[in-house]
C-alpha positions in Angstrom: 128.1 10.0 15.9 127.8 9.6 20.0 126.6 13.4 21.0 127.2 16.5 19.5 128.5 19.3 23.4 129.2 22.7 23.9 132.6 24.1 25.5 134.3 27.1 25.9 137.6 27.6 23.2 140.2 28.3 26.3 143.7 29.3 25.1 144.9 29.0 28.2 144.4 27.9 32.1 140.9 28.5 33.4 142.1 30.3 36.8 143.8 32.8 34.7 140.6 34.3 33.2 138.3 36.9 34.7 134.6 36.7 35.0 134.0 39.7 32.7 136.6 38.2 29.9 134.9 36.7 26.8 135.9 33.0 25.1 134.1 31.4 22.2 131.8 29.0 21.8 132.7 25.7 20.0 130.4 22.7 19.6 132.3 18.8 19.9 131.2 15.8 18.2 132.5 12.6 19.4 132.6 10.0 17.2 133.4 6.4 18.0 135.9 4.8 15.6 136.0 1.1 14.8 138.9 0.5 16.8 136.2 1.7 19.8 138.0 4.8 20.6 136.5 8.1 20.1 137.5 11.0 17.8 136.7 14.4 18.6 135.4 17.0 15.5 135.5 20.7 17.5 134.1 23.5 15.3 133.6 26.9 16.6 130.3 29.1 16.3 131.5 32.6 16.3 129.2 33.2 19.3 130.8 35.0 22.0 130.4 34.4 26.3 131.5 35.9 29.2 132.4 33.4 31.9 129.8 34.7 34.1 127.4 34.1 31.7 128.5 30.6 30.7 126.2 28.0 32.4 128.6 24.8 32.8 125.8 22.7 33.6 123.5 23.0 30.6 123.3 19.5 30.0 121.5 19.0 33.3 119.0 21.2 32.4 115.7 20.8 30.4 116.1 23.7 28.0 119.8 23.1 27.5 120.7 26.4 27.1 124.6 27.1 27.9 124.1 30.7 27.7 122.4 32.4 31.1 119.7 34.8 31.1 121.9 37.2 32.5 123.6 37.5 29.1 121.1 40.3 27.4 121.3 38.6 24.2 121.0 35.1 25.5 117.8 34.4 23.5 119.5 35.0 20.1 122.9 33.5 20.9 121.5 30.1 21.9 119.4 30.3 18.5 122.2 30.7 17.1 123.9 27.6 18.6 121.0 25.4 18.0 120.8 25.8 14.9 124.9 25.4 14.5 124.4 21.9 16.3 121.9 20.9 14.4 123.6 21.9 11.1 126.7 20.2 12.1 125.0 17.2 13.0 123.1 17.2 9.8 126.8 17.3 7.9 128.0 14.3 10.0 124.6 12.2 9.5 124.7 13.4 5.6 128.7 12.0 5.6 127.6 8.8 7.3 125.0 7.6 5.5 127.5 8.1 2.1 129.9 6.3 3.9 127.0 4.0 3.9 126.1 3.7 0.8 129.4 3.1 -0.4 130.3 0.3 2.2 126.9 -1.1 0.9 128.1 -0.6 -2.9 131.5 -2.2 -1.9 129.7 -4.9 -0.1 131.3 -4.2 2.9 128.2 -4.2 4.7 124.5 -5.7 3.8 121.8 -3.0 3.7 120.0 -4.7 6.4 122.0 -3.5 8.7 122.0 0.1 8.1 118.9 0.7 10.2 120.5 -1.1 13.5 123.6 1.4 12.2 121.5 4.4 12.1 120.0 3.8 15.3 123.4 3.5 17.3 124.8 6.6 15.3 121.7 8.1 17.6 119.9 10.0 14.9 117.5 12.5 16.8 114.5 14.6 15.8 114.4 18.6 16.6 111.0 19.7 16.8 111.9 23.1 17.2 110.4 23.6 20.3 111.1 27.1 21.7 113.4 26.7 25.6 112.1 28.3 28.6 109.3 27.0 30.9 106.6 25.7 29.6 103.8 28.1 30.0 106.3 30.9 28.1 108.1 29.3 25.8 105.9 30.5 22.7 104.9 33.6 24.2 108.7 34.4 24.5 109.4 33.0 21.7 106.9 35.2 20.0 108.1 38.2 21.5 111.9 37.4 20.1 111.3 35.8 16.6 112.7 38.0 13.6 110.0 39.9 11.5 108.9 40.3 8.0 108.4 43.7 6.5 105.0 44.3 5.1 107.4 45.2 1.7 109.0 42.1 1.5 105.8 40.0 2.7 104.9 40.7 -1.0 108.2 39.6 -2.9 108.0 35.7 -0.6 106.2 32.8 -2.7 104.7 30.2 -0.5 103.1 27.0 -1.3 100.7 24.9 1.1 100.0 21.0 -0.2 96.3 20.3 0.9 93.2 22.7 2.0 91.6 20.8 4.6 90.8 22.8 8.2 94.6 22.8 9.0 95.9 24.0 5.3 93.2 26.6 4.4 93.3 28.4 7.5 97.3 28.4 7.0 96.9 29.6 3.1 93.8 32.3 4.4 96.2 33.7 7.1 99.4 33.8 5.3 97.9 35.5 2.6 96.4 38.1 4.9 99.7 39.2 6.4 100.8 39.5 2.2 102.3 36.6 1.6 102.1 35.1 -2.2 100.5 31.6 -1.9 99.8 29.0 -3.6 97.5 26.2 -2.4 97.0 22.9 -3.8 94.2 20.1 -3.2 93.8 16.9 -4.9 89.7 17.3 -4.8 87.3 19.4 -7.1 86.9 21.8 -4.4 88.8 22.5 -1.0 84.9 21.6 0.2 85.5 18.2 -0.3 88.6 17.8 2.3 88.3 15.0 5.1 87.8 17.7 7.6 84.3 18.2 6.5 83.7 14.5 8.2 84.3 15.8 11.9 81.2 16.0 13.9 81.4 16.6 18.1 83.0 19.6 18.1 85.9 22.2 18.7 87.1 22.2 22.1 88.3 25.7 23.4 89.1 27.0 27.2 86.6 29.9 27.3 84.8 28.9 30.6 81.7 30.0 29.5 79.8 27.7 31.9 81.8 28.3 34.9 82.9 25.1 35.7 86.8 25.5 36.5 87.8 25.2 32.9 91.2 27.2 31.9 93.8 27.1 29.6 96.0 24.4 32.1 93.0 21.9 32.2 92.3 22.5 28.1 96.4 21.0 28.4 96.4 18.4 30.8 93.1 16.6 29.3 94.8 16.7 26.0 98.5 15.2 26.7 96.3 12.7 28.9 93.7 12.3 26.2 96.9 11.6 23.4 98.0 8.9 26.0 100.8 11.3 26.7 102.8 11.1 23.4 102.1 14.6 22.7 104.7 17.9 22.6 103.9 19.1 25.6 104.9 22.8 24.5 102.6 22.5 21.4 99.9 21.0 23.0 99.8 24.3 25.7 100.4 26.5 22.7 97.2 25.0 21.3 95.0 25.6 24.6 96.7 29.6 24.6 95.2 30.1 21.0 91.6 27.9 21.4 89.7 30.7 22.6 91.0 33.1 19.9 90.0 29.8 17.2 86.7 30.4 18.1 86.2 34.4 17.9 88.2 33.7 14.5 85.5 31.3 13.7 82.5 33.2 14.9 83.5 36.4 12.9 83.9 34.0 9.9 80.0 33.1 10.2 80.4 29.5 11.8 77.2 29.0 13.2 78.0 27.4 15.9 74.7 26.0 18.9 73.5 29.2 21.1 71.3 28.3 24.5 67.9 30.1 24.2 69.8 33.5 25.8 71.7 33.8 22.4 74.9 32.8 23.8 77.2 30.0 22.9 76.8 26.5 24.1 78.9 24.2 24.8 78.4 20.7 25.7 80.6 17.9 27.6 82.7 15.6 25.4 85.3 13.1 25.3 84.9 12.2 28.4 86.1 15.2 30.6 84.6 16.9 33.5 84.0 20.3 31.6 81.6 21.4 29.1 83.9 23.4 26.7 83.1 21.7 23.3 81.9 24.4 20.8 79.9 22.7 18.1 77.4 22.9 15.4 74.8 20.2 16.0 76.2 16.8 13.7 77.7 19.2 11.5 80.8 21.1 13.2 83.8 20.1 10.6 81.7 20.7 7.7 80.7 24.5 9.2 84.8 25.4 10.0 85.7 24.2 6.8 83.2 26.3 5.2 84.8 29.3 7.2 88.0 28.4 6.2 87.1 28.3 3.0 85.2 31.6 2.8 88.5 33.4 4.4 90.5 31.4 1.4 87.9 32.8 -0.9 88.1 36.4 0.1 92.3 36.1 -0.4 91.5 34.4 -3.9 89.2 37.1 -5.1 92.1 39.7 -3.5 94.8 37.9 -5.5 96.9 37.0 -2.7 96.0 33.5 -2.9 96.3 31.0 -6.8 93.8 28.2 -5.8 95.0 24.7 -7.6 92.6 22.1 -8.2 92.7 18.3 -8.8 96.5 19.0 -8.5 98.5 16.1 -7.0 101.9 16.4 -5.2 104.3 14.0 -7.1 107.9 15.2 -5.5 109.4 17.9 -3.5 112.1 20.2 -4.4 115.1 20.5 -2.3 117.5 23.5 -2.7 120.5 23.5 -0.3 118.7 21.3 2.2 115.7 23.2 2.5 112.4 22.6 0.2 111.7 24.9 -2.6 109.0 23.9 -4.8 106.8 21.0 -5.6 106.1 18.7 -8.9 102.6 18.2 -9.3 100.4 16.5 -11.7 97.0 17.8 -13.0 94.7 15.6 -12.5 92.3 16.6 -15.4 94.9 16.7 -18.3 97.6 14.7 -16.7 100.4 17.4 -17.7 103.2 17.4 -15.2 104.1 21.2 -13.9 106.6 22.6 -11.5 106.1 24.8 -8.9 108.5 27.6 -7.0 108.0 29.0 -3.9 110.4 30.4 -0.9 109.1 27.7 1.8 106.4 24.8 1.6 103.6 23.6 3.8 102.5 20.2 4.0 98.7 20.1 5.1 98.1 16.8 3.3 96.4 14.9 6.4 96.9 11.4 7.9 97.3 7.7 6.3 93.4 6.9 6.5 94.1 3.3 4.3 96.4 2.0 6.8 93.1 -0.1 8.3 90.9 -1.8 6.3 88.0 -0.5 7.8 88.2 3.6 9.8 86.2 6.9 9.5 88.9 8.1 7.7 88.5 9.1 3.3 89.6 6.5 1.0 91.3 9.2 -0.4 93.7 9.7 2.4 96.4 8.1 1.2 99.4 10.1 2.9 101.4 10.1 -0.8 102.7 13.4 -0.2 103.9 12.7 3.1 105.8 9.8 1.9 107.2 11.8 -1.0 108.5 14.1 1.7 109.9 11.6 3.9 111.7 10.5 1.2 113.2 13.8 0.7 115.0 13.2 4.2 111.8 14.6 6.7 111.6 12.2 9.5 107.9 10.6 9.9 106.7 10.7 13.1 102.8 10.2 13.1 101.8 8.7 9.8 98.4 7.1 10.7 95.8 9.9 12.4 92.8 7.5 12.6 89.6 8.1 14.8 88.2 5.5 16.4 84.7 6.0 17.0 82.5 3.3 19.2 79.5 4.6 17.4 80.2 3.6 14.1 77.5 1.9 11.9 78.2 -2.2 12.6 79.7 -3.3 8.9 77.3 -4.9 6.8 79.1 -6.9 4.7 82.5 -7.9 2.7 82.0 -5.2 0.2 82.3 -2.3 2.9 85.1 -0.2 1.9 84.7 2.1 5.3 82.6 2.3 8.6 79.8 4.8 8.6 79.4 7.3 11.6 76.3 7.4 13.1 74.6 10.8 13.8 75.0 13.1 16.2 71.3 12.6 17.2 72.2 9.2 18.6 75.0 9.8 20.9 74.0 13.3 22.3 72.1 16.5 20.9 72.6 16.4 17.4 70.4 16.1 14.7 67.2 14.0 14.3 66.2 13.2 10.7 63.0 13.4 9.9 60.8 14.1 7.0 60.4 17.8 6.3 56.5 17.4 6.2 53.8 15.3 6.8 52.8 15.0 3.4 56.2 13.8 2.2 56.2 10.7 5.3 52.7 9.9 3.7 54.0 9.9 0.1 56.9 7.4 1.5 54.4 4.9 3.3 52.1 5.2 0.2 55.1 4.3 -2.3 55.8 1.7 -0.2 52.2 0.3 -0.4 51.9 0.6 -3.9 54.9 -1.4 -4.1 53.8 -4.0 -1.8 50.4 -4.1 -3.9 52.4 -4.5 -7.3 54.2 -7.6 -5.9 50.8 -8.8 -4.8 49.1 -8.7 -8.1 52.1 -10.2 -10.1 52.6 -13.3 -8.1 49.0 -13.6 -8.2 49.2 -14.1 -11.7 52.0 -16.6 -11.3 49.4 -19.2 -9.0 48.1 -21.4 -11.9 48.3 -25.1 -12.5 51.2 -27.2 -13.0 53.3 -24.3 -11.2 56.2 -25.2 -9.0 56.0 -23.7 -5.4 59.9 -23.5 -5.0 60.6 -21.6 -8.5 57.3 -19.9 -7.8 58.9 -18.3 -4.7 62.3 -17.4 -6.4 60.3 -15.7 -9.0 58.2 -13.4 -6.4 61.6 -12.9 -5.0 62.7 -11.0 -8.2 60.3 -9.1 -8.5 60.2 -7.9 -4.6 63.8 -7.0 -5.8 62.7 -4.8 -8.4 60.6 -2.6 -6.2 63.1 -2.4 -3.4 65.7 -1.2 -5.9 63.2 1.6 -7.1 62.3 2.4 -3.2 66.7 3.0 -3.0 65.9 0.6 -0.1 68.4 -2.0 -1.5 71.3 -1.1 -4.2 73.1 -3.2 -6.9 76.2 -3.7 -4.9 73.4 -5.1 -2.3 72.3 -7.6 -5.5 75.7 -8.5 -6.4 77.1 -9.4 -3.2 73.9 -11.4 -2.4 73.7 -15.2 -1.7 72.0 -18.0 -2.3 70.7 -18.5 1.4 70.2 -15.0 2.0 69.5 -12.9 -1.2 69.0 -9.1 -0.8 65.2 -8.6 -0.6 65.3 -10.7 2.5 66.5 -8.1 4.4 63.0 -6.4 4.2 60.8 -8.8 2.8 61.4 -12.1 6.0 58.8 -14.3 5.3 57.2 -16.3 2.3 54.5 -15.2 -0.1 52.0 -17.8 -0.3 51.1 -21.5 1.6 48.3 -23.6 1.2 45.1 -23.1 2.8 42.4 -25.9 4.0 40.5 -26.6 7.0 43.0 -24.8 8.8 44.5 -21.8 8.6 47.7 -23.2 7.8 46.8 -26.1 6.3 50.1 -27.4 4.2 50.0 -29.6 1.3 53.1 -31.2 -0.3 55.4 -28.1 -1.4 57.4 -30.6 -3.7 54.2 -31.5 -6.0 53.2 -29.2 -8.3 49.9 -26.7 -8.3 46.5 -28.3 -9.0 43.0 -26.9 -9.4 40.7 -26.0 -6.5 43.8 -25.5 -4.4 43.3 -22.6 -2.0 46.6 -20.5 -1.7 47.2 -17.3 0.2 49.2 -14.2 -1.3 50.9 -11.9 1.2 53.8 -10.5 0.5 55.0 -7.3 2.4 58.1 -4.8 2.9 59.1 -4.4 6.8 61.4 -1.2 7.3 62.7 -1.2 11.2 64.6 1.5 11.2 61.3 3.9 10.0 58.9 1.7 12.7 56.4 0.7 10.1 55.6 -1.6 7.7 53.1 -2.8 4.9 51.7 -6.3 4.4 48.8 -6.8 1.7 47.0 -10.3 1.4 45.0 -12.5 -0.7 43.1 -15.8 -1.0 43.0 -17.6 -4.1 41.7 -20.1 -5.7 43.9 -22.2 -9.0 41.6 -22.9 -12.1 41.7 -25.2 -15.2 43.4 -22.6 -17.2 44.3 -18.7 -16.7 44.8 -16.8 -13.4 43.5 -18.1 -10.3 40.1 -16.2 -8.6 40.2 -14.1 -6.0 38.5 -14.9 -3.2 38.7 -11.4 -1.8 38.1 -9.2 -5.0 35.5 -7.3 -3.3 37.3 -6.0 -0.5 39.1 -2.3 -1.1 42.4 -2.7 -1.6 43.6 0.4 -3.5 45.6 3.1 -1.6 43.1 6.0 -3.2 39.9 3.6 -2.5 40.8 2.9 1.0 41.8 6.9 1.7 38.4 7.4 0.2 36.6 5.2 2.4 38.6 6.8 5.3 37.6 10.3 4.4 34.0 9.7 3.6 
């Protein structure tokens, strides 16, 4: 299939017609033949044009609209005739592709050719975008579209497939205008959707600073920002509605940041020249789907909404061409159900396993997507993946995804801290304690005959122990250890003990073994950078005959509660 035109049905010489007289409107589909000729399908639309309205150069313009404005039904017709080119060219592709498939059966041609064929048939994708310039077209098109009586609203089923920001605002607001819906989310809880992960903000055209913002900027940073691959018309549909998104969002109880006045902030972000990101500190997806949630609740607790848990999509249901229901599986019992409904919304997110390593949940798996692709929906965007310069650096070969750092250390977020002094003093003096435990076991270990090396390698079990119990280290830490570098190490650098003699560091030979009268020090310690302190306890002993080794230093405080005491007195 080369194009698919439209044309005026004349039954006889052009000249002989008056402006006022009326001819229909057929479409033409030109289809080259093998011979390389081309065959010509005419099928007429049963819309009506007077030749004054007719525009004969639609194809030059970017609406492509053959009907004028001067026609007082011009809006409806070329509906109309949209949707009849885009029906017949949905017939033609649909008799293709079984030609297809038979020449494939027949081996008349190897399926790896069929995707060069499709190409050169020219299959294209209508998005549906409204015509008229670019600043109207959904205004217009808003003014035009056909309504819904609030009786019928309540007799229309409709299902939405995932409850993240995007599908339970969609399931909250259809049920408010009375619309039956179903929603379905693979988690325990719509809380547990990816979009709880976002953190910098909402950005919405408000010009609440003053600094030139407006709904054209909000449009041109974001085509620019998308590196222009954007629908233009949706993108300026989006900056329209931002600042009503955030009065939605404010009357839902998102508490977004206020300046001391009371009013909201907003802060600069993603590199533009205007502050016009809304946000709630490190926290702003986690606060919206919250709202959305709550609105989802309240249409739950009305009855207009049947919330479906651990439900995942397995297929869609197609009735004459257009999608009907879902089959899901529960995942608790594993029963699989079928579900009805007069139109279906896929909200399911993007493909967040397509990289090894992203931001995006493990969970995002884009299954129902593909399961609607497959149903004949053409797949435009599969892979929505952030990438964030301010990611935690990965730490090792067991990392499943990179960790986002915090608000508080890219701009005014969040600083964690300890809620009160008495819990950071509780943390420093578990850490002691620890440090003090290792100290008196190794210790112990120092007698005669004792190996230095294996000596070590046990202290460095036992510094293992009390890192684990600190949740300092974890057992996927343990297991993915090495040799060279075990897991204690990253906390606990240096060794425990060396000899001691004349000098300070006076080494003996570390390969024979322990002997008495040999003066060793024990120091072991736990460093934590990231909390700016650190504890380090030591010893000097002396190896006997038999039994532990004295302490050289057993007089000197060295209990958290003696020292405190000795501090307070």
């Amino acid at each position: 299939m080369k194009k698919i035109t439209y044309s005026l049905n004349y039954r006889k010489p052009k000249n002989s017609y008056n402006n006022d007289d009326e001819l229909m409107v057929c479409l033409r589909s030109y289809q080259k033949l093998d011979n390389g000729k081309f065959r010509v399908v005419k099928k007429s639309t049963g819309i009506k044009c007077k030749l004054k309205d007719w525009d004969s150069d639609w194809h030059k313009s970017v609406a492509r609209n053959p009907i004028k404005s001067s026609d007082e039904n011009f809006l409806e017709k070329n509906r109309i005739l949209k949707d009849k080119s885009i029906e017949l060219h949905t017939k033609l592709t649909s008799l293709f592709l079984g030609n297809v498939k038979s020449d494939i059966k027949n081996k008349i041609i190897s399926p790896d050719s069929i995707k060069t064929k499709q190409n050169g048939r020219g299959f294209l994708l209508d998005s549906r975008v409204p015509p008229g310039p670019i600043d109207q077209k959904w205004v217009t098109h808003k003014n035009n579209i056909r309504l819904v009586s609030p009786s019928n609203k309540r007799e229309i089923d409709i299902i939405v497939v995932g409850t993240g920001l995007a599908g339970g605002s969609a399931a909250a607001t259809l049920a408010e205008l009375g619309y039956n819906v179903k929603a379905f989310c693979f988690q325990d809880s719509p809380r547990r959707a990816h979009s709880i992960a976002a953190q910098g903000g909402i950005n919405a055209a408000k010009n609440y600073q003053g600094d030139g913002d407006s709904v054209y900027r909000l449009f041109y940073d974001t085509v620019k920002g998308g590196d222009y691959r954007s629908r233009e018309a949706n993108v300026y549909r989006l900056a329209e509605v931002s600042a009503n998104i955030i009065d939605q969002c404010v009357a839902q109880g998102v508490p977004f940041a206020r300046d001391y006045g009371g009013l909201l902030d907003n802060r600069s972000f993603g590199g533009v020249l205007v502050s016009r990101t809304f946000y709630a500190k490190g926290q702003t997806g986690q606060q919206l789907l919250l709202g959305a949630y709550s609105a989802m609740n309240r249409q739950i607790g009305r009855g207009k909404i049947k919330m479906y848990n651990r439900h995942e999509m397995m297929d869609l249901v197609i009735v004459d061409g257009k999608a009907r229901g879902i089959i899901t599986r529960n995942l608790i019992n594993g029963k699989i159900e079928r579900h009805a409904a007069h139109a279906v919304v896929i909200a399911s997110g993007g493909y967040g396993n397509l990289f090894y390593l992203s931001t995006n949940a493990m969970g995002s798996n884009v299954s129902a997507s593909w399961k609607v692709h497959k149903k004949g929906a053409f797949f435009a965007n599969p892979c929505f993946t952030q990438i964030h310069p301010t990611c935690i650096p990965v730490s090792g070969d067991h990392q499943s995804k990179l960790t986002l750092m915090s608000e508080s250390l890219r701009n005014d977020g969040r600083i964690w801290v300890p809620k009160s002094k008495e819990d950071a003093e509780a943390v420093r003096k578990d850490v002691y304690n620890a440090v003090l435990r290792v100290k008196n076991e190794s210790e112990k270990m120092l007698v005669k005959g004792a190996d230095w090396k294996n000596y070590h390698i046990e202290v460095g079990k036992i510094m293992t122990s009390e890192l684990l119990a600190l949740k300092l280290i974890s057992k996927a830490d343990i297991q993915n250890e090495s040799k060279e570098l075990p897991a204690y190490k990253k906390y606990f650098m240096h060794g425990t003990s060396h000899h001691l003699g004349l000098n300070t560091h006076d080494y003996g030979l570390l390969e024979d073994p322990m002997e008495k009268n040999m003066v060793f020090t024990v120091e072991p310690g736990i460093y934590i950078p990231s909390e700016g302190f650190g504890i380090r306890l030591e010893d000097d002993v002396v190896v006997q005959e038999k039994g532990s080794p004295i302490n050289l230093m057993k007089s000197i405080p060295i209990e958290a509660d003696e020292i405190e005491e000795l501090m307070n007195s």
